[in-house]
C-alpha positions in Angstrom: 0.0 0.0 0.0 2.7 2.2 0.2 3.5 2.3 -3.3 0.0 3.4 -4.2 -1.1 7.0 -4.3 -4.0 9.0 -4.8 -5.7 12.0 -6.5 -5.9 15.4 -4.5 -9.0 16.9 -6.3 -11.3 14.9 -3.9 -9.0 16.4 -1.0 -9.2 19.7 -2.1 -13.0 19.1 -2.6 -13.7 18.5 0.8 -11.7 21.0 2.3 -13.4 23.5 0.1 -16.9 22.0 1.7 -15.6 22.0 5.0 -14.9 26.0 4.4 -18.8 26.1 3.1 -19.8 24.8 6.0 -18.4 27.7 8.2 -20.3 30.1 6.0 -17.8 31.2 3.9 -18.2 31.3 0.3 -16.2 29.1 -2.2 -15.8 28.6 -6.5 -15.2 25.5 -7.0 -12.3 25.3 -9.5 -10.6 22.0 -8.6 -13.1 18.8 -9.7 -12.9 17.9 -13.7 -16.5 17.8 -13.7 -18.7 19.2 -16.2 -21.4 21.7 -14.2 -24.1 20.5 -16.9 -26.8 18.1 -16.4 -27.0 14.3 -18.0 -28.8 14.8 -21.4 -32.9 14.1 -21.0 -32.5 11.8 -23.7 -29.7 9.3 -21.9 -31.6 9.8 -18.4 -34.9 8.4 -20.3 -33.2 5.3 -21.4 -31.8 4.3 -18.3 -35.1 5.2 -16.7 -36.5 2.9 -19.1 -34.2 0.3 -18.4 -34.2 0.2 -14.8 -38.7 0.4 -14.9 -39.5 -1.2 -17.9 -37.0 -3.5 -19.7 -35.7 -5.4 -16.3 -32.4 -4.4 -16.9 -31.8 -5.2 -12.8 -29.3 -7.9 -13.5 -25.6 -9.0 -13.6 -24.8 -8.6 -17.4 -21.3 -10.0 -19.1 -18.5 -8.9 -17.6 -17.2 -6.9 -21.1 -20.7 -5.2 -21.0 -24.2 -5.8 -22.5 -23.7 -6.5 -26.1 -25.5 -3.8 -27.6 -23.3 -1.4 -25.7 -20.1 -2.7 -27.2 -21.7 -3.2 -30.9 -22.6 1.0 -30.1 -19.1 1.5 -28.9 -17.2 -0.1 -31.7 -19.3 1.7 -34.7 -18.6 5.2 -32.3 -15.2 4.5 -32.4 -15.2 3.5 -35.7 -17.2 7.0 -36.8 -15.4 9.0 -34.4 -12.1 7.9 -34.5 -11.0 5.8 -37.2 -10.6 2.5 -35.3 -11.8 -0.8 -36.9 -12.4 -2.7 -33.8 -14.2 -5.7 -32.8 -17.2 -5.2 -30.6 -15.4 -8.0 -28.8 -12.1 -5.4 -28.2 -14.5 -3.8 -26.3 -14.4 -3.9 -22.2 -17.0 -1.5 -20.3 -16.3 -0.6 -16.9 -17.6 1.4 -14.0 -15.8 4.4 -15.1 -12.5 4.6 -17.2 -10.1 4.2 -14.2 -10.1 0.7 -14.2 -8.7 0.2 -17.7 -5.7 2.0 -16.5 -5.3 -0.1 -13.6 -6.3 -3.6 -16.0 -3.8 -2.4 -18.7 -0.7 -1.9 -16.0 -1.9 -5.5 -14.1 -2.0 -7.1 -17.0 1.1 -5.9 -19.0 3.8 -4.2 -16.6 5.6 -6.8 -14.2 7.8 -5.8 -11.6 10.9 -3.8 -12.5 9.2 -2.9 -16.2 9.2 0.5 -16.9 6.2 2.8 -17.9 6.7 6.2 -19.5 4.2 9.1 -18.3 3.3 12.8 -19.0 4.4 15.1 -15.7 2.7 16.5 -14.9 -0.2 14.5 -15.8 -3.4 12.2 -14.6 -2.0 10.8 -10.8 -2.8 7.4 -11.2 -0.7 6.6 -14.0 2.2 6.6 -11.7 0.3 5.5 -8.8 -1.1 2.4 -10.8 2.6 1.9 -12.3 4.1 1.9 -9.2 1.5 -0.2 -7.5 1.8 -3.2 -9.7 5.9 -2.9 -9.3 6.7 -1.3 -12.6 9.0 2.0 -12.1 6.9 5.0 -13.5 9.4 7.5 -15.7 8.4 10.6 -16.0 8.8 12.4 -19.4 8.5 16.1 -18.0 5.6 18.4 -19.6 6.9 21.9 -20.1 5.3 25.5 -21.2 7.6 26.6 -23.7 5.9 23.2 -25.7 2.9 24.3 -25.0 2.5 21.3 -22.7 3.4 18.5 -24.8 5.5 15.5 -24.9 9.2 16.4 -26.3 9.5 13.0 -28.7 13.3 13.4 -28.5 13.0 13.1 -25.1 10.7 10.7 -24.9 12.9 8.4 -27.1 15.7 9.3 -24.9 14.3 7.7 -21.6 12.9 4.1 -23.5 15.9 1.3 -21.7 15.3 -2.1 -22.7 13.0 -2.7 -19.4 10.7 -0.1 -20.8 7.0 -1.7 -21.6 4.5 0.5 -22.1 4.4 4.2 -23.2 1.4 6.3 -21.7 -0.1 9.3 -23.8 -3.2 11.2 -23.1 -4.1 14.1 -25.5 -6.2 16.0 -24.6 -4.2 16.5 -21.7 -5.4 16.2 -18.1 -3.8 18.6 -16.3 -2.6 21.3 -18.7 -5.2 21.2 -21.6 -2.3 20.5 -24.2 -3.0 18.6 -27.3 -0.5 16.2 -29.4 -0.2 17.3 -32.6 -0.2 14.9 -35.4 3.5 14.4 -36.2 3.7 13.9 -31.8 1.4 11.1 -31.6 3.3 9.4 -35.1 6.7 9.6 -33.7 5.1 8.3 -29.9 3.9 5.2 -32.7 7.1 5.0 -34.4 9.0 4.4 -30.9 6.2 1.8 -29.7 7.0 0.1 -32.9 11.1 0.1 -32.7 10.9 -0.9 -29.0 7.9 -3.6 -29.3 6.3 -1.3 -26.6 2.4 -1.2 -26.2 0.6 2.1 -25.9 -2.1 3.3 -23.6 -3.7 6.0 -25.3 -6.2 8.2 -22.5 -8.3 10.1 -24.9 -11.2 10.3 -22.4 -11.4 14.3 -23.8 -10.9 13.2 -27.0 -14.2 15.2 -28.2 -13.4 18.6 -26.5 -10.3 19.2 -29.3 -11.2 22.4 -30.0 -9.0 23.2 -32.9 -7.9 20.6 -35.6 -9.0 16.7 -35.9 -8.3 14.4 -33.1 -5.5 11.4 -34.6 -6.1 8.4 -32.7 -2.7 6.7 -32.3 -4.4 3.1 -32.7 -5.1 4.2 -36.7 -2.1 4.2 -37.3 0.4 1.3 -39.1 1.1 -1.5 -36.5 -0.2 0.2 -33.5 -3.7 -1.4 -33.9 -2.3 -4.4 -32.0 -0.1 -2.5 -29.3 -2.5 0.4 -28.4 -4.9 0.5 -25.6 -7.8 3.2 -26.2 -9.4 4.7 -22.9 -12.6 6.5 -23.1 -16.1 7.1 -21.9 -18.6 8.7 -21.2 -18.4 11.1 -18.0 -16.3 14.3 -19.6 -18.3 14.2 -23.1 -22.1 13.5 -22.1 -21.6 14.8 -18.1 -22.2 11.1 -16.8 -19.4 11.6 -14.2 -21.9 9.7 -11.4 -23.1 7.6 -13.8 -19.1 5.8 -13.9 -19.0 4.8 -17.1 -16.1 3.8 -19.6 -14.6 1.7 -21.4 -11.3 -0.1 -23.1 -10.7 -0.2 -26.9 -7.9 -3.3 -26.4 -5.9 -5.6 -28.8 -7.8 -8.9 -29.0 -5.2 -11.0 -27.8 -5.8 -8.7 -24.6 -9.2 -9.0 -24.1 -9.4 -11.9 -22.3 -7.2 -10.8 -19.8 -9.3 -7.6 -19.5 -12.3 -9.7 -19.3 -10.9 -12.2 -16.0 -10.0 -8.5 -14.3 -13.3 -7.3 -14.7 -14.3 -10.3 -13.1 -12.2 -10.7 -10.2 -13.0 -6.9 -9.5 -16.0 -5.8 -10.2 -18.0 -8.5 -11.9 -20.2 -6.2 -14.3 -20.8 -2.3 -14.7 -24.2 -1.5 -13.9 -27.0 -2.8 -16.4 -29.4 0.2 -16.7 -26.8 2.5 -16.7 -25.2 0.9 -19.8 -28.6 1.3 -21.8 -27.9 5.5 -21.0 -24.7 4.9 -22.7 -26.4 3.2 -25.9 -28.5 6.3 -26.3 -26.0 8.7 -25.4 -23.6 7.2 -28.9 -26.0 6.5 -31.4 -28.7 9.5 -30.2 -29.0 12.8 -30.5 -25.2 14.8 -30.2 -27.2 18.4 -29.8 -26.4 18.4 -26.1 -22.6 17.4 -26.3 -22.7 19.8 -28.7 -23.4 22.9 -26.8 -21.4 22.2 -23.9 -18.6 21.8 -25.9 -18.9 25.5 -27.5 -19.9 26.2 -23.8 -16.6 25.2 -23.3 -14.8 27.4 -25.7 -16.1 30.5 -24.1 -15.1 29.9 -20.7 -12.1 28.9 -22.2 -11.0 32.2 -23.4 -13.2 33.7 -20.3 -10.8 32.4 -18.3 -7.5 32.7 -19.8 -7.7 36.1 -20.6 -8.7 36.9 -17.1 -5.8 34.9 -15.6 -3.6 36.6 -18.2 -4.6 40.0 -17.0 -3.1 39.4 -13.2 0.5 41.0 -12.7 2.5 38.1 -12.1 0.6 35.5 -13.5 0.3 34.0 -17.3 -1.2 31.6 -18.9 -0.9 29.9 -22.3 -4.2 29.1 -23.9 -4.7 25.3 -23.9 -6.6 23.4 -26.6 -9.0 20.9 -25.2 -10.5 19.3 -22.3 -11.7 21.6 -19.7 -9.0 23.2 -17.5 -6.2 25.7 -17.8 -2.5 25.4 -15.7 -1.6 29.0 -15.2 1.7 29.9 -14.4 2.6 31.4 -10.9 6.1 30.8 -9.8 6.9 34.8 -9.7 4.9 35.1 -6.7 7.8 33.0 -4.9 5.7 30.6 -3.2 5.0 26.5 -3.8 2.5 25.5 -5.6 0.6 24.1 -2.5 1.4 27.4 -0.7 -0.5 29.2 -3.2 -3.7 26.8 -3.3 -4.1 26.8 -0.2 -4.0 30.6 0.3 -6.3 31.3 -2.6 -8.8 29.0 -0.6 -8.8 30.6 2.6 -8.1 33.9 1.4 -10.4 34.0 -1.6 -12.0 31.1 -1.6 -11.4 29.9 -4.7 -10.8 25.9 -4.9 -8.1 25.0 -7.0 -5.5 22.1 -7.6 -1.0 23.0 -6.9 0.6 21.8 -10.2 2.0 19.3 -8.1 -1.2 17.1 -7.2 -0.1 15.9 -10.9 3.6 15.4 -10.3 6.7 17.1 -9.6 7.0 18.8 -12.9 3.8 20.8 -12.1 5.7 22.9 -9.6 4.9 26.7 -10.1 1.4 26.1 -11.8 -1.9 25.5 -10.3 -4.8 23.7 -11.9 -8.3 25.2 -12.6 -11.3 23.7 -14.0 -13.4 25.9 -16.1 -16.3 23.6 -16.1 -18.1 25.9 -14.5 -20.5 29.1 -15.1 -19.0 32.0 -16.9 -20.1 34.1 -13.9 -18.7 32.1 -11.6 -15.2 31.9 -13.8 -15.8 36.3 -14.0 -15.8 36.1 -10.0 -13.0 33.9 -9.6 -10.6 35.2 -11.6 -11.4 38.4 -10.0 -10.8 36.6 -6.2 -7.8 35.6 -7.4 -6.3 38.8 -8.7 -7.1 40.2 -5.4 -6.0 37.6 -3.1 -2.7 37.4 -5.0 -2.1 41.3 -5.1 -2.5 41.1 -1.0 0.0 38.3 -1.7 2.3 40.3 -3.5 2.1 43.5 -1.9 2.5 41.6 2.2 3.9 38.6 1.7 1.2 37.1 4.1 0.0 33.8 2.9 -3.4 32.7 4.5 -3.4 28.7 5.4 -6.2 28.4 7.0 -9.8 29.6 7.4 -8.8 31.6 10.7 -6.2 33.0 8.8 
C-alpha cells in the first residue's frame, strides 16, 4: 500500500466543503466535472431500463452486447478505429482500464513512460503493480506537450509501455499529429504497447483528433481509454470503457471479473442512447466550453505576475505562478482561505507541475468572471504583504 497513491482533487473538494460549512463562500475550480446536467435523452433510457426492460441484472463482464456493438461503430465514426465489438471492455468508469492495462502488461521492475505533470494514477497504478513510472517532463515553452526526443531518450530495454493522453489532463495540451506518429514510431522500434487516454478526445477544439491506434502496427499494441463522463456529463453515472488488442481482451475480461463483476446494467442502456442518439447536447457544452475557455485565460492573463498559455481541449487551464515566490501548494491553499477559490497546486499531478496550479473551467461564466477576480485580489495582497493565509482563521 505504500507504493499506491492517490488524487488530490477529492481532498481539495472536501476542504473547500468543509470552508462552506463555516459560511464562507467558495468557487469551486478543482473537480474535472462538467457543471451541466446528463442529457434528458440518456436519463430516459436508463429510466426505461431500470422500470421497464428489467435491466436489474448481472450482465457479461465486457458489458451488454449492444453497448459494445454501439461502442465499436462510435469508435469506428469517431475515431478511425476498426475494432471488434469483442475489443471492447466496459467498466464502471474509465479508471479501471488504467489499472487492468498496468496489471496485465507491466511486471515488476518494467518500466512505464508518463506525462508530468499528468493524470495521478498513472504513476500510482505503475508503481503499485511494481513497474517504475518514468516521467517524461511536460513543459510551457511546448505548449505542454510531450518532447519526442526526449521521450525516445528515456525508452531502456525494461521499458513496456508508453502512456499518452491528448487532450491532456492537467494542462489542456493537445498532441499534434506528427507527436502522436513519432510516440507510434518508438512503440513500434521498441515492441512497446501504448495506452492511449483520450477520455477528452471530443473537446479538441481546434484541428482533428489522430487516434494513435489508426495508425500502421499500433492497432495491436494500443490500448484506447474513453467514456462517457467528460463528453455526455455522466461523471456519477461511472461509465467507460477499453478499446484493447484482442489477444488482450481476455485478460481484461478475468480482471473485470475478479474486480467488479459487471458495470451497472441500466446504466449501460444511457450509454447506448447517449452514442447512437441525438449529439445536440454534447454539442453545446462543448462550444460552452470554448467561451469559458477564453473567459478564463484572458482573465488569468490580466493578473500582474501570472500568465497563462491558452490550452486546446479538455476543460482546464494550468496557469503559471512561480513569480509570486511561493510552492504551488502554498499558493492553493492561500487562494482558498483567502479567496476562496478551490483549486489544484501543479504538483497534485507530479513534480513537474511545480509553479502552476490547476483550474477547472467547467463551470458558469459568472462564476469563472468572479473567480478570476478573487484571485487577482488575493494574490495582489500576496504580492504586496507577503502574508500567505493557510487556513480559514487566517
Amino acid at each position: 500500500m505504500s507504493r499506491i497513491g492517490t488524487e488530490t482533487a477529492f481532498e481539495a473538494a472536501a476542504r473547500a466543503r468543509a470552508l462552506e460549512a463555516t459560511g464562507r463562500s467558495v468557487i469551486h475550480l478543482e473537480i474535472g466535472e462538467p457543471d451541466f446536467d446528463t442529457p434528458r435523452h440518456i436519463k430516459d433510457a436508463a429510466v426505461r431500463g431500470l422500470l421497464e426492460e428489467g435491466m436489474t441484472h448481472y450482465t457479461a463482464a465486457e458489458g451488454i452486447a449492444p453497448l459494445r456493438q454501439a461502442i465499436a461503430d462510435d469508435v469506428r465514426r469517431w475515431k478511425g478505429i476498426e475494432a471488434l465489438p469483442d475489443q471492447v471492455i466496459v467498466t464502471p468508469g474509465a479508471k479501471p482500464i488504467m489499472f487492468y492495462a498496468m496489471l496485465a502488461v507491466v511486471d515488476e521492475g518494467d518500466e512505464v513512460i508518463y506525462p508530468n505533470p499528468g493524470f495521478p494514477i498513472y504513476e500510482s497504478m505503475a508503481e503499485y503493480v511494481g513497474g517504475v513510472a518514468v516521467a517524461a517532463p511536460l513543459r510551457e515553452e511546448r505548449e505542454f506537450r510531450m518532447d519526442i526526443e526526449e521521450v525516445a531518450g528515456l525508452v531502456t530495454p525494461r521499458t513496456r509501455m508508453i502512456v499518452i493522453n491528448s487532450p491532456h489532463n492537467p494542462t489542456g495540451s493537445v498532441m499534434t499529429p506528427d507527436d502522436v506518429r513519432a510516440v507510434a514510431d518508438i512503440a513500434n522500434r521498441h515492441d512497446l504497447v501504448v495506452l492511449a487516454d483520450e477520455i477528452y478526445g471530443r473537446l479538441q477544439y481546434e484541428g482533428a483528433p489522430l487516434s494513435i491506434a489508426t495508425l500502421p502496427g499500433m492497432a495491436e499494441r494500443t490500448i484506447t481509454l474513453d467514456g462517457f463522463s467528460k463528453t455526455f456529463a455522466m461523471t456519477g453515472w461511472r461509465l467507460g470503457y477499453g478499446i484493447v488488442p484482442a489477444w488482450l481482451a481476455p485478460t481484461f475480461s478475468r480482471l473485470v471479473i475478479n474486480s467488479v463483476s459487471c458495470t451497472n446494467a441500466f446504466a449501460q442502456a444511457g450509454a447506448i442512447a447517449a452514442l447512437t442518439g441525438p449529439q445536440d447536447a454534447a454539442d453545446a457544452m462543448r462550444e460552452e466550453f470554448i467561451a469559458r475557455r477564453t473567459l478564463m485565460v484572458d482573465g488569468l492573463n490580466a493578473i500582474p505576475g501570472a500568465s497563462c498559455v491558452m490550452p486546446h481541449g479538455a476543460f482546464y487551464v494550468f496557469p503559471n505562478l512561480s513569480s509570486f515566490g511561493r510552492s504551488s501548494a502554498d499558493i492553493a491553499t492561500h487562494l482558498l482561505y483567502d479567496a476562496g477559490v478551490c483549486g489544484l497546486a501543479g504538483t497534485a499531478f507530479g513534480h513537474h507541475g511545480e509553479g502552476y496550479l490547476r483550474f477547472s473551467y467547467a463551470n458558469s461564466r459568472d462564476n469563472i468572471r468572479a473567480a478570476v477576480e478573487r484571485i487577482g485580489d488575493s494574490l495582489g495582497r500576496l504580492e504586496r504583504t507577503g502574508d500567505l493565509v493557510t487556513s480559514s482563521a487566517g
